[in-house]
PAFI-857605 format. One line per field, with one value per residue (C-alpha): z negated, x, y. Coordinates in nm, 3 decimals. Layout:
up	c(Z, ...) $
east	c(X, ...) $
north	c(Y, ...) $
This chain:
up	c(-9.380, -9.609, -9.936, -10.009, -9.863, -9.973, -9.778, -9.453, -9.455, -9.433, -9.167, -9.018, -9.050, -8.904, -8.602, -8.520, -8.612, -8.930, -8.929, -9.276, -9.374, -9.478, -9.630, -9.884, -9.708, -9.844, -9.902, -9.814, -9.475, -9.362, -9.340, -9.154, -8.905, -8.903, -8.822, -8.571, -8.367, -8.404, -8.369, -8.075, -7.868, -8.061, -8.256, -8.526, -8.938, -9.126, -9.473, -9.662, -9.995, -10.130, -10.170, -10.291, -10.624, -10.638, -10.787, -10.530, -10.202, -9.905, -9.604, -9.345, -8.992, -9.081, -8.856, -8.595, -8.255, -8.143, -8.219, -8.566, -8.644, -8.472, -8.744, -9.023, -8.940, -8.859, -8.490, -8.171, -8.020, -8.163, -7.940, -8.135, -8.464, -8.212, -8.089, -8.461, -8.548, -8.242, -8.321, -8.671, -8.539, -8.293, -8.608, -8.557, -8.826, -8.754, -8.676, -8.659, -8.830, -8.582, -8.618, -8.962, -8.965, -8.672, -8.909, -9.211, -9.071, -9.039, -9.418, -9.574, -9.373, -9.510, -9.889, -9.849, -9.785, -10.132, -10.386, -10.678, -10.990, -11.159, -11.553, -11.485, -11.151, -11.030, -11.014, -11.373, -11.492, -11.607, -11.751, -11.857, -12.004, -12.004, -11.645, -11.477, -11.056, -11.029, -11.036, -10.655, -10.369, -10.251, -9.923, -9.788, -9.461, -9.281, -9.349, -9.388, -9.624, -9.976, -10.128, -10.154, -10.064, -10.150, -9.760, -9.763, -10.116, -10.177, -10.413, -10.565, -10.710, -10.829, -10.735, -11.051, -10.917, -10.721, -10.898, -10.565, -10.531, -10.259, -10.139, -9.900, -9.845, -9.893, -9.912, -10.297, -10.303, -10.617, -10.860, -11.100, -11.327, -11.402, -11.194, -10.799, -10.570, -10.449, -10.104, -10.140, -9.784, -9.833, -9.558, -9.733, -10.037, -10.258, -10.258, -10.312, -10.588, -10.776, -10.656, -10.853, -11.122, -11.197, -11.114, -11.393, -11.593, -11.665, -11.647, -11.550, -11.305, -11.340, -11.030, -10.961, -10.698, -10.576, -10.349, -10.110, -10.136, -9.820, -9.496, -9.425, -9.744, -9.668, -9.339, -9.483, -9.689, -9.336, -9.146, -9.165, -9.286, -9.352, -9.713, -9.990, -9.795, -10.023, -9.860, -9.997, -9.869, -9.520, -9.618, -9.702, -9.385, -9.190, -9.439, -9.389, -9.777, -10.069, -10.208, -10.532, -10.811, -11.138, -11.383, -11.449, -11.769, -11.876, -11.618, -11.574, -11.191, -11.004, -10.791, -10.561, -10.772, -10.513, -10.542, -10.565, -10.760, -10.928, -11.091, -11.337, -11.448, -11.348, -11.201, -11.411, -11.149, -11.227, -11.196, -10.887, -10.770, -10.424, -10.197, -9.909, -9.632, -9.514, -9.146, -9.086, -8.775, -8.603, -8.484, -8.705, -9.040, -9.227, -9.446, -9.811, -9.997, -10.350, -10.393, -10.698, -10.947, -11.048, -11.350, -11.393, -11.789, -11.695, -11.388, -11.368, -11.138, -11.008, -11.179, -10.847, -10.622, -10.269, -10.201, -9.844, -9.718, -9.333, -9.183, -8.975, -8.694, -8.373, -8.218, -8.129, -8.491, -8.663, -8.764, -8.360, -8.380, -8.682, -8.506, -8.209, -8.415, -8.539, -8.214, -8.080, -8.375, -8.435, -8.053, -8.107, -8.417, -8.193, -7.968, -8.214, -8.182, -7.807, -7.655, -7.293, -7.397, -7.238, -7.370, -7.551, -7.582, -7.855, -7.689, -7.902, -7.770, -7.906, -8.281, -8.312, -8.376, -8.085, -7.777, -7.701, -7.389, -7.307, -7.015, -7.005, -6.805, -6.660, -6.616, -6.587, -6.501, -6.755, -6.905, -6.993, -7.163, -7.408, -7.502, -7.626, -7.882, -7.971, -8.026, -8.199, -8.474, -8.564, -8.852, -8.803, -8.429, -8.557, -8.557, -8.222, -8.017, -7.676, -7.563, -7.181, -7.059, -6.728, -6.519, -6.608, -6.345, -6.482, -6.634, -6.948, -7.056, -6.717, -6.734, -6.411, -6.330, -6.599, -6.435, -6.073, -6.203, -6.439, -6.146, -5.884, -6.010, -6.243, -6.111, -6.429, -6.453, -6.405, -6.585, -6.912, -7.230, -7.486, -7.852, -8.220, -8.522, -8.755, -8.729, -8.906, -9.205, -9.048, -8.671, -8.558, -8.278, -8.461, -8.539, -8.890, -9.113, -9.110, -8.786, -8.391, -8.035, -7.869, -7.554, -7.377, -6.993, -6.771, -6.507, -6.397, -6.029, -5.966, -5.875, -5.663, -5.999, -6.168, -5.896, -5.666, -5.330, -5.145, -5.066, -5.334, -5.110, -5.177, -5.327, -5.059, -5.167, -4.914, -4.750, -4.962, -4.703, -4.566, -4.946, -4.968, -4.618, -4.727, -5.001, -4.879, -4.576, -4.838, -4.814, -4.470, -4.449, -4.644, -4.843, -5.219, -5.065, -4.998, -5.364, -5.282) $
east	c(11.724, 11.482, 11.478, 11.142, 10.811, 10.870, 11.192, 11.033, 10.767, 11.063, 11.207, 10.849, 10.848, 11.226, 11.093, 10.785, 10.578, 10.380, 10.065, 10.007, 9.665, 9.628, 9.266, 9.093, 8.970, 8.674, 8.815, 8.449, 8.427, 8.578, 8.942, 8.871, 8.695, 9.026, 9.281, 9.034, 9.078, 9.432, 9.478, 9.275, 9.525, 9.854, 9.834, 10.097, 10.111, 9.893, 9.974, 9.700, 9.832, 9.449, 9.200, 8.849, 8.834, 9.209, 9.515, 9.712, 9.789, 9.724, 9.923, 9.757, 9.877, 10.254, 10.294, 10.039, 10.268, 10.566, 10.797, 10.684, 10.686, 11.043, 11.149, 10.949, 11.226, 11.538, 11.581, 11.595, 11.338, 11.151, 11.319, 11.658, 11.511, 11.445, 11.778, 11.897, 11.631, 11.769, 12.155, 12.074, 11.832, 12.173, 12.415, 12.618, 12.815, 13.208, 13.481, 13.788, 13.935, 13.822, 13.516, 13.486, 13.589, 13.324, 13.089, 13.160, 12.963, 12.637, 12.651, 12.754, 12.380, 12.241, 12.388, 12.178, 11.882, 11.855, 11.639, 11.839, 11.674, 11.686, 11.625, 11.447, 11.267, 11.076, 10.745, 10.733, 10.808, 10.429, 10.285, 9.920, 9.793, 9.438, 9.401, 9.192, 9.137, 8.909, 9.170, 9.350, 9.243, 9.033, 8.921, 8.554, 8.609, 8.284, 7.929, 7.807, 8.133, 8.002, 8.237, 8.594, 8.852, 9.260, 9.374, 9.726, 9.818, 10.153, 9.959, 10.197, 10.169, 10.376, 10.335, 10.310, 10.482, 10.736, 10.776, 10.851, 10.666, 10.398, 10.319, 10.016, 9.829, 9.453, 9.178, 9.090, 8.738, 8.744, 8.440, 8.492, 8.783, 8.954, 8.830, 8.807, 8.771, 9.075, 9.022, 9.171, 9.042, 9.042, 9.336, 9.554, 9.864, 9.679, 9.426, 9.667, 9.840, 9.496, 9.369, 9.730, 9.642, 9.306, 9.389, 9.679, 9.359, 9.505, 9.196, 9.443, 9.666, 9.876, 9.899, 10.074, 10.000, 10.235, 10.108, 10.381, 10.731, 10.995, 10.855, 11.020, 10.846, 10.540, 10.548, 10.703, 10.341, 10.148, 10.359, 10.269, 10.538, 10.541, 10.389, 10.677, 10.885, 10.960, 10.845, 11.068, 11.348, 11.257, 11.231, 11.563, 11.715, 11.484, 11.666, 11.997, 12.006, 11.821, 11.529, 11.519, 11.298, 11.195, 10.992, 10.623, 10.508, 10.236, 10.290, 10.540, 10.607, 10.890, 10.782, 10.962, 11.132, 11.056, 10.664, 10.467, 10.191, 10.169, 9.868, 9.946, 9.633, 9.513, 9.207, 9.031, 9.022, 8.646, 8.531, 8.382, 8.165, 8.019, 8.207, 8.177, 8.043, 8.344, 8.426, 8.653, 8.974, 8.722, 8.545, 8.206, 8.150, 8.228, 8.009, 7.926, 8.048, 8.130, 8.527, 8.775, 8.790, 9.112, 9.115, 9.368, 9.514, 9.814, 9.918, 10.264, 10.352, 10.581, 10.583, 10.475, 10.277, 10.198, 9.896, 9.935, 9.652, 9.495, 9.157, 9.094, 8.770, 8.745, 9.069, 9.309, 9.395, 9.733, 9.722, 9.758, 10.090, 10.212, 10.057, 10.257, 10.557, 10.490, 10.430, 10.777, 10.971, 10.845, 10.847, 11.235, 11.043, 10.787, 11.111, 11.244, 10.933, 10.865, 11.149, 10.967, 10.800, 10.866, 10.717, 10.380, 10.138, 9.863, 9.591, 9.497, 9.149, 9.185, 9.238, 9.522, 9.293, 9.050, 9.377, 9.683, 9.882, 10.204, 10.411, 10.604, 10.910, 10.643, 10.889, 10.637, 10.212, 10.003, 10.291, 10.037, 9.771, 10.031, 10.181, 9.772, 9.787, 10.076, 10.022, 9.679, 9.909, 10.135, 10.111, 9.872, 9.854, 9.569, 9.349, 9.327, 9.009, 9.159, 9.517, 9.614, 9.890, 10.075, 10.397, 10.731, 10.732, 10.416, 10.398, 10.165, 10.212, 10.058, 9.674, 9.575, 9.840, 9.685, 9.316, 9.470, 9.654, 9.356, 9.047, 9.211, 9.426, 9.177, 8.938, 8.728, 8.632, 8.995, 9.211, 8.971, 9.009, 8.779, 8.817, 8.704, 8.912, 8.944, 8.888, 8.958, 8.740, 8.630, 8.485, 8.214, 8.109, 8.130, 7.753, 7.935, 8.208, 8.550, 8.570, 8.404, 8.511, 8.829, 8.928, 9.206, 9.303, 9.558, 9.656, 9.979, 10.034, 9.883, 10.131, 10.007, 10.047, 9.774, 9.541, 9.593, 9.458, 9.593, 9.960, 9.947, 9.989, 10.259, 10.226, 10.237, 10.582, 10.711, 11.117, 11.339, 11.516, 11.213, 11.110, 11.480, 11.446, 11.116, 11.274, 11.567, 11.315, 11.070, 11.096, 11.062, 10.725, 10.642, 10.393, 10.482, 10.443, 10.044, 10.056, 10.033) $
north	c(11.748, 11.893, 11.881, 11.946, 12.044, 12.449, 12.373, 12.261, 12.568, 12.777, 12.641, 12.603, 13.010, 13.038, 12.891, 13.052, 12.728, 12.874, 13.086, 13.288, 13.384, 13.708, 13.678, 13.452, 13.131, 12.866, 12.508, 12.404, 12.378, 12.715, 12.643, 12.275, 12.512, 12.723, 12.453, 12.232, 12.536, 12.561, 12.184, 12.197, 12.457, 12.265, 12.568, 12.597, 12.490, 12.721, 12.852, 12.983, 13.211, 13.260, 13.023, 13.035, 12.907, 12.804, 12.948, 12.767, 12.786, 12.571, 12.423, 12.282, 12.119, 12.097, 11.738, 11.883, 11.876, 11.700, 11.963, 12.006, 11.647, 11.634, 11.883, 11.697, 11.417, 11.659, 11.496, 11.645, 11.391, 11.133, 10.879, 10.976, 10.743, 10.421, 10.423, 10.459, 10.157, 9.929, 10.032, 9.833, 9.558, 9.512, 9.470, 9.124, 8.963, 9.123, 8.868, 9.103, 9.365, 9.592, 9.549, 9.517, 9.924, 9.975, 9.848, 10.037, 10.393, 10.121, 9.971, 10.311, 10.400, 10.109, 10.232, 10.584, 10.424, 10.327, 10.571, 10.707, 10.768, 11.141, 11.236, 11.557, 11.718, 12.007, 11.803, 11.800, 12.165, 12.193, 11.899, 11.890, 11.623, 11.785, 11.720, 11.943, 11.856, 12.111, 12.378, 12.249, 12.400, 12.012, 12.049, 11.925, 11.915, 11.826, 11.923, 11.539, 11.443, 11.358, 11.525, 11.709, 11.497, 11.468, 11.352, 11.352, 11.206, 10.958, 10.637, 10.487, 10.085, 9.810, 9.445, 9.291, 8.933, 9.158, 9.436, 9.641, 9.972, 10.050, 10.348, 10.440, 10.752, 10.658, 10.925, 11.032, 11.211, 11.401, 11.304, 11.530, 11.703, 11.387, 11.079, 11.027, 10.706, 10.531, 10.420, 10.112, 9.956, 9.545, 9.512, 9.755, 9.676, 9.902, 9.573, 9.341, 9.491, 9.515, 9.212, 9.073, 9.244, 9.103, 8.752, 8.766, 8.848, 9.277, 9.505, 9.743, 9.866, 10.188, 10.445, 10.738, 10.984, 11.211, 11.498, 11.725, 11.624, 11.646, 11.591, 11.270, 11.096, 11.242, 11.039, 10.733, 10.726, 10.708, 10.423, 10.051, 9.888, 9.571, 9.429, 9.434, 9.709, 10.018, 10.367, 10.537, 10.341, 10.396, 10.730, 10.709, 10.616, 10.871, 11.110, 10.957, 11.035, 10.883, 10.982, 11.133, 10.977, 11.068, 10.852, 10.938, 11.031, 10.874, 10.543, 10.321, 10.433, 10.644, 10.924, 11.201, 11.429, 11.716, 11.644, 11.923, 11.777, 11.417, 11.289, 10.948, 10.751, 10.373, 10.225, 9.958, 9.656, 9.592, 9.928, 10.084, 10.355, 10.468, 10.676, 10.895, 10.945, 11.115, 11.233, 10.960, 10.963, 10.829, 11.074, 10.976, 10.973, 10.605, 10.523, 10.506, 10.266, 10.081, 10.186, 10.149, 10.503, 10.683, 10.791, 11.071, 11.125, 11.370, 11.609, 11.720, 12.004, 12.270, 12.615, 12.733, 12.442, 12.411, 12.199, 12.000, 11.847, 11.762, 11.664, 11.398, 11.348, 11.355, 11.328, 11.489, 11.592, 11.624, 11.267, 11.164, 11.309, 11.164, 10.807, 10.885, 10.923, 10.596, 10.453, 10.575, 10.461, 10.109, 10.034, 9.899, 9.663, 9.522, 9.413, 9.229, 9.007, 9.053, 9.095, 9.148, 9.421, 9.762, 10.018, 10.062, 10.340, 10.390, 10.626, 10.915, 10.865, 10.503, 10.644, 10.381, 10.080, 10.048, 10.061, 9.969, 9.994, 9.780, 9.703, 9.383, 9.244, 8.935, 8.618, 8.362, 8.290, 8.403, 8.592, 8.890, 8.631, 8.534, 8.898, 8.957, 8.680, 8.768, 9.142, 9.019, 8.810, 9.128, 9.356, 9.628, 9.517, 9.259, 9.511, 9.629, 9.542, 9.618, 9.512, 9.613, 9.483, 9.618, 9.536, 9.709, 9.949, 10.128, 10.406, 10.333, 10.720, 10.844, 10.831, 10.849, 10.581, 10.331, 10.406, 10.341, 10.016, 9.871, 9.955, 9.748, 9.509, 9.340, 9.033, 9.049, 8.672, 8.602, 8.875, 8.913, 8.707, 8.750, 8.636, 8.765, 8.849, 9.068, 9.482, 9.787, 9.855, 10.214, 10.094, 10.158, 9.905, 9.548, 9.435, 9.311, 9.456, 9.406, 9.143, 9.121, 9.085, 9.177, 9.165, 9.151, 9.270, 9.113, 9.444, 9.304, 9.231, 8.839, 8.535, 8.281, 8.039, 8.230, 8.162, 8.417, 8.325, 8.593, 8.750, 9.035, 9.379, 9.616, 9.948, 10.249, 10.466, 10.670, 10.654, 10.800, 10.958, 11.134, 11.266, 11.401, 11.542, 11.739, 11.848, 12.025, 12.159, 12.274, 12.630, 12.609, 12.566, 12.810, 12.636, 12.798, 13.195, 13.066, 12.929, 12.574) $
């Protein structure tokens, strides 16, 4: 596994994934042009050694295919962390001896999991406690956005009741040298924590944020874990070691040791200032609006820094990978709640909020009715405005079979349900913030008990023994010497 994000460019390089630039680049606008046309052809990671009006250098796209985000978490295929996930979710209380030993591999898994606390660590070899943001290579990466922006920072918090540590990556546009907005969306922990904060009447709440570290943490920061689950311990079992942390500064917070930059400050829990527009996942820009401020007092750093960073917009971007990723490895999570579920896709097209695909086991009328509420009432699931749900036997990763199902097996007065509730801070559609319509689509095959006044037809599939006999014929007819 990685140990760090100078670490994973390397291997990046070994394996023909990384792209050098060998000329100066603008972080206004001219490098986002650079990677959407990478991204665009799954192009690989880019590393840029010289950037305007930096003294250090820039890596771009390092999660942007599957491969590359396979690496990021040191598996073969993605599908390698479910079945690690469900081998756990499957762990029963031992009764013999036997088992007992079977199960000590599991809890000695369960052991590394746990961060481990360090006295001293790369990220702080430089420490500057005349903070200067000016000095990173901060991308703008659209023409409209108001501003540059820090995309692909680890914010660190601490529930004051709890005391456990959050960490999300929200969006930072830099105001000036030493304060920037903290996108702290009214859904997300980052909220909560403050929202704790200024209800115990502190006008303050301390915040670390750590930018680069290994791959694995990195991704940790993206996923939507449930509230009051540590980051960095799920980054510790995607490591299958701990992570290593190192006290801040300047704030009473832990961050990864291997960071490449960390900036300490706090944000005053009455303070806030407009931010954006900013050329949002969504394909449009989100607009301005009244945020919380950072205010950064210290930056520690290594002697020799590598700033990550991405760009969102229209999709596909790098971030649909890293949702994919998501989507694969939480699939064995959602089972735990819905058993019947099997499988699930989040459209890229969708942007992770808007879609979601599933295909059940149905056992019973109205089966497919139920799995929508249901999905509406989960985590980050309550967001979505459009929940599809299919038979088993469908294949919810095929588009054209999803088209073919949804166009003809839906009667839409019968097989649509439409409700409200609430929506992502960032769509576009809702006439008011933050809530609107959903709906959702029944596109399973219709039982007589759901009012089905017909025998439901059978699909056309051809003899099996005629498709083997056509394929052991095939070069008989011929067909591939006329390119067909």
């Amino acid at each position: 596994m990685h140990r760090n994000l100078g670490q994973f460019i390397e291997a990046l390089k070994a394996e023909g994934e990384l792209a050098v630039i060998p000329v100066e680049a603008d972080p206004k606008l001219e490098i986002t042009e650079i990677y959407d046309r990478i991204i665009k052809k799954t192009g690989p990671a880019l590393l840029f050694p010289s950037v305007k009006g930096s003294d250090f250098p820039l890596a771009i796209n390092l999660f942007g295919s599957f491969r590359r985000m396979s690496l990021a978490l040191g598996v073969k295929d993605l599908e390698d962390i479910s079945a690690r996930i469900s081998e756990m979710l499957d762990m029963k209380v031992p009764e013999t001896w036997t088992e007992k030993i079977k199960m000590l591999p599991r809890l000695n898994a369960l052991q590394r999991m746990t961060p481990k606390i360090v006295k001293s660590a790369p990220c702080q070899e430089v420490v500057e406690t005349v903070p200067d943001l000016g000095r990173l290579p901060v991308l703008q990466c659209w023409p409209g956005d108001a501003g540059r922006y820090i995309t692909l920072p680890m914010v660190v918090t601490r529930d004051p009741e709890t005391g456990i540590r959050n960490v999300g990556t929200y969006r930072m546009q830099v105001f000036d040298g030493r304060t920037t907005g903290m996108h702290w969306q009214i859904h997300k922990d980052g909220t909560a924590h403050a929202r704790k904060f200024k209800e115990a009447g502190k006008k303050r709440i301390e915040v670390a944020v750590a930018i680069g570290a290994d791959p694995a943490t990195m991704f940790s920061a993206v996923c939507p874990l449930p509230y009051g689950v540590d980051e960095f311990v799920f980054s510790g079992f995607l490591r299958n070691e701990p992570v290593a942390l190192v006290k801040c500064k300047t704030v009473d917070l832990e961050v990864p040791a291997e960071s490449e930059f960390v900036l300490e400050g706090y944000v005053d829990v009455d303070e806030r200032r407009v931010e954006g527009p900013f050329g949002d996942h969504t394909g449009y820009y989100s607009l301005a609006k009244e945020f919380p401020v950072f205010h950064v007092e210290c930056v520690t750093r290594r002697h020799a820094p590598v700033y990550p960073t991405t760009v969102v917009g229209r999709p596909p971007q790098e971030d649909a990978y890293m949702g994919k990723a998501i989507e694969r490895i939480f699939l064995p999570l959602l089972r735990t709640q819905l058993p019947e579920i099997v499988d699930m896709n989040l459209p890229v097209e969708g942007v992770f909020t808007n879609c979601v695909l599933v295909s059940i086991k149905k056992s019973y009328p109205q089966h497919a009715k139920k799995i929508m509420h249901s999905m509406w009432g989960l985590g980050q699931l309550v967001f979505e405005k459009m929940v599809l749900v299919f038979d088993d036997d469908v294949d919810i990763h095929d588009k054209d079979e999803v088209a073919w199902r949804a166009f003809a097996n839906v009667d839409p007065k019968r097989d649509m349900v439409f409700t409200e509730g609430p929506l992502d801070e960032l769509d576009i559609s809702s006439s008011y913030e933050l809530y609107g319509s959903k709906v959702g689509v029944d596109c399973t095959r219709k039982w007589r008990e759901e009012g089905m006044q017909r025998p439901w037809p059978p699909d056309i599939v051809m003899d099996e023994s005629v498709k083997q006999l056509v394929t052991k014929r095939w070069k008989e007819y011929k067909l591939d010497e006329r390119g067909r």
